[in-house]
N, C-alpha and C positions, 0 to 999 in steps of 0.2 A: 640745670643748664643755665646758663649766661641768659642775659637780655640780648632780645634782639636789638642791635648796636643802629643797625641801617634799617627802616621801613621804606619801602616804595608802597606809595599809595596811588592803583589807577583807579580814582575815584569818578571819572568817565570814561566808555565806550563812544561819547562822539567824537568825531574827529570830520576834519577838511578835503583828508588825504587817502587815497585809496593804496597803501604800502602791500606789495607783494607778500613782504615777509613779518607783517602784524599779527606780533602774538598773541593780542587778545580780541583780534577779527574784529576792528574798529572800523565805524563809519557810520552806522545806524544809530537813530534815536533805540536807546535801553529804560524798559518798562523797570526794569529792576536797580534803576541808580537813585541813590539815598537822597533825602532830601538835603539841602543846605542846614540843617539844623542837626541831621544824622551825619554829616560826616563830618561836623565841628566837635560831636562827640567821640565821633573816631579819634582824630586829633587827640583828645584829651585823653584817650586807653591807650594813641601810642606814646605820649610822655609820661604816663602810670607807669607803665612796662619798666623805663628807663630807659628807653630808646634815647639815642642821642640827637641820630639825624634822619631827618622826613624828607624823601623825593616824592617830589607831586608830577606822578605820570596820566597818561591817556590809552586810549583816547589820545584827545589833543584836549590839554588840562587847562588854556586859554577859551577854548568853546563854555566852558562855563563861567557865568559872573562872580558865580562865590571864590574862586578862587584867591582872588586879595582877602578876601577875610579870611580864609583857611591859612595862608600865608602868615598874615597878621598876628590870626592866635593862636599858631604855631610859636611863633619866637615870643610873644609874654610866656610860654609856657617854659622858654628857653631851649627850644632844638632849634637847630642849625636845619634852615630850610635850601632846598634845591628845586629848579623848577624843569623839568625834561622838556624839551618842546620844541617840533619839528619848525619854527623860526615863521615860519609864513604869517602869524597873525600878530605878529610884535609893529606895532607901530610907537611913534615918539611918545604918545599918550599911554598905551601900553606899559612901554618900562618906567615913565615916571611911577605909575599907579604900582607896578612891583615896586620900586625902589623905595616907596614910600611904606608899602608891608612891609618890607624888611627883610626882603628877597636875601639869602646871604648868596648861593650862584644859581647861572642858568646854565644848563646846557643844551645845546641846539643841535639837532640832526641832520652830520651833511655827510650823504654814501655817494657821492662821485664828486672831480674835480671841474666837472662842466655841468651842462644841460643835462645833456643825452643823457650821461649814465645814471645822473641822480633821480631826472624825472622819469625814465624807464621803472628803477624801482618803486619809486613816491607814484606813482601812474596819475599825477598830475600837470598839465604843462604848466610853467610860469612859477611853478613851486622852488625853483632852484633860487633865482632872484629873488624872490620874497624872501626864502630862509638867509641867504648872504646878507640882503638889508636889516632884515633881523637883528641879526649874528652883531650886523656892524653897531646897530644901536642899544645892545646890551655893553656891547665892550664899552661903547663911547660911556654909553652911564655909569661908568666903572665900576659896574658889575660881574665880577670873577665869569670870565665865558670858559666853556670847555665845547669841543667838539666831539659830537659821539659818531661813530663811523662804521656802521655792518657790515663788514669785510664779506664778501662774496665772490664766485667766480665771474662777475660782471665788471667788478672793481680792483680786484686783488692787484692789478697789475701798475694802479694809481697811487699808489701808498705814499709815495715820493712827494706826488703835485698836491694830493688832499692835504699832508703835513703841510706846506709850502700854503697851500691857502689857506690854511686854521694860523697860521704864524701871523700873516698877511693881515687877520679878522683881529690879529691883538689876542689870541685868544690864550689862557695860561696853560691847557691843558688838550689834550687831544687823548680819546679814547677809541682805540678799535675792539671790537669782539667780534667772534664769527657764528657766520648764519647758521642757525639751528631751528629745524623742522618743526615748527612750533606755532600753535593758533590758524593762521591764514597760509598755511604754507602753499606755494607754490612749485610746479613743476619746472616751471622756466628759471628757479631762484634756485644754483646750486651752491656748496659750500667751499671756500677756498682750497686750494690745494697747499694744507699746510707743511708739504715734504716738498715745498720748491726754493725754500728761501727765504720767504716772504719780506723779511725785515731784515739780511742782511747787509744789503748797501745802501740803511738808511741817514739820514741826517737832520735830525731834531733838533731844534732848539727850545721849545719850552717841555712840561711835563709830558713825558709818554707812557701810556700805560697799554696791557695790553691783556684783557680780562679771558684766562680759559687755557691760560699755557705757564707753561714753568719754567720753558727754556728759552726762553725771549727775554731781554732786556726789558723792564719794566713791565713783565708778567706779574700778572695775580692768581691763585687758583680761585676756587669756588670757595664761598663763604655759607650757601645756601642752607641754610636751616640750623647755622651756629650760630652768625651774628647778624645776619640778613633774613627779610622774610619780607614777603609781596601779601597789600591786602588790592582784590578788586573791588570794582565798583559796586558789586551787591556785599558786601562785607566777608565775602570768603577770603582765608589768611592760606597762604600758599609758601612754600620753602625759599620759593623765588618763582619773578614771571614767567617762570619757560619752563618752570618743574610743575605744572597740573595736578598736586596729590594736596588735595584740599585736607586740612589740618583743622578747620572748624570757621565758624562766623562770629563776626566782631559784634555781630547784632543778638547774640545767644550766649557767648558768653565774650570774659572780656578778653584780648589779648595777650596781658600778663596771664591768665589762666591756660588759654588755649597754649602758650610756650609752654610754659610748664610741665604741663599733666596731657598731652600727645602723645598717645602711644606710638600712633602711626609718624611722628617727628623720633621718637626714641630711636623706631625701630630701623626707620630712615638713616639716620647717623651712625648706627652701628653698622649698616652695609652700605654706608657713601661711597667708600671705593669702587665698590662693582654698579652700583646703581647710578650712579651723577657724572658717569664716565661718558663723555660726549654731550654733557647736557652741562658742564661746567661753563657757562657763560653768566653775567648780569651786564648792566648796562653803566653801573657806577661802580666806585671801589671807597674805601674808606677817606685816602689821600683828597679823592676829587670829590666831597663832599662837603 
């Protein structure tokens, strides 16, 4: 099998924000998150691999300090680093300190085009503001921004205004994917009703992607367990964040091995059609990395 091409690494479960639809049920201090010195090791089994590019998710991947050094010797190792991050803890000092790792982009989580809808599902108040000043001072640092966007039956109906305000942030790229039942699910959080249209009278002007459909303009399917693979924060390697079939630990053996020699990755990919069907989402794609 191929290298995993794409790593998302959620090398924290802390986070700020209490998200309805958090996959990996973020917000609490985790007894089980590596130390700073273990997950600079990580880093270096995911450029053994030949991976190319490293997302640093959450959690909220700013609640921790090591994150500029992870950053950092990420890119001596030469991968293309991304940083996922719901925008609320970016301040001026903030993106200089990325910009100065060598951040190559961020992208920042914005699910509605106001208040209401975004901090409904972020179930924080004041979180909208903070993520748009964010947003605005990644771009100003001419830091490649992309919007990531959780289509849901809360928002589905903003698609128009959300594009229209990620243009507004300067941002290059805008990504939607849809909610899927995963980690922290909620009942109040349904999934969009994708047999209504969704994106046919839209009008974009920078990159649009739209991760989990095939018949959408700037659709991607699922890459999950051919060029993509999710480690969390205890070093379990996963096919991707929202597929739960743990494939082994980075701390037991190394990731180029764990791709390799998985049976349960083999056995996975031979029945991807019938299994990854409704669970075809990620949250980046190769383009926006």
């Amino acid at each position: 099998m191929a290298n995993p091409i794409i790593v998302t690494y959620s090398f924290t479960r802390q986070c700020n924000l209490k998200c309805r639809h958090c996959y990996s049920n973020s917000g609490e201090v985790e007894n089980q998150e590596l130390s700073p010195q273990k997950t600079l090791e990580v880093v270096e089994q995911i450029a053994k691999a030949g991976s190319r590019v490293l997302i640093f998710d959450g959690g909220e991947p700013l609640m921790r300090e090591d994150i500029y050094d992870l950053i950092s010797h990420a890119r001596k190792l030469g991968l293309t680093t991304v940083l996922g991050t719901n925008g609320t803890l970016i301040t001026q000092a903030v993106v200089s300190k990325l910009r100065d790792a060598g951040l190559n982009h961020c992208a920042v989580s914005i699910d509605g085009s106001n208040p209401q809808t975004h901090e409904w599902l972020r179930g924080v108040k004041g979180c909208f503001n903070k993520a748009i000043h964010g947003a605005k001072l990644v771009s100003e640092a001419g830091i490649p921004l992309q919007v990531n966007t959780c289509l849901n039956s809360k928002n589905e109906h903003e698609i128009n205004e959300i594009i229209e305000l990620a243009e507004s942030l300067r941002a290059d790229s805008i990504q939607f994917f849809f909610y899927n039942n995963s980690g922290r699910s909620s009942s109040q959080v349904m999934p969009p009703d994708v047999n209504s249209g969704l994106f046919e009278n839209i009008n974009c002007k920078i990159n649009l992607r739209i991760i989990g459909r095939t018949d959408i303009r700037g659709s991607k399917c699922c890459t999950a367990g051919e060029s993509v693979c999710c480690i969390l924060n205890d070093g379990t390697v996963y096919p991707c964040m929202l597929l739960h079939i743990p494939l082994g630990n980075v701390m037991e053996k190394t990731l180029q091995d764990i791709w390799k020699n998985s049976r349960i990755l083999k056995s996975l990919l031979k029945r991807k059609n019938g299994i990854f069907e409704g669970n075809e989402l990620c949250r980046f794609s190769r383009r926006g990395s």
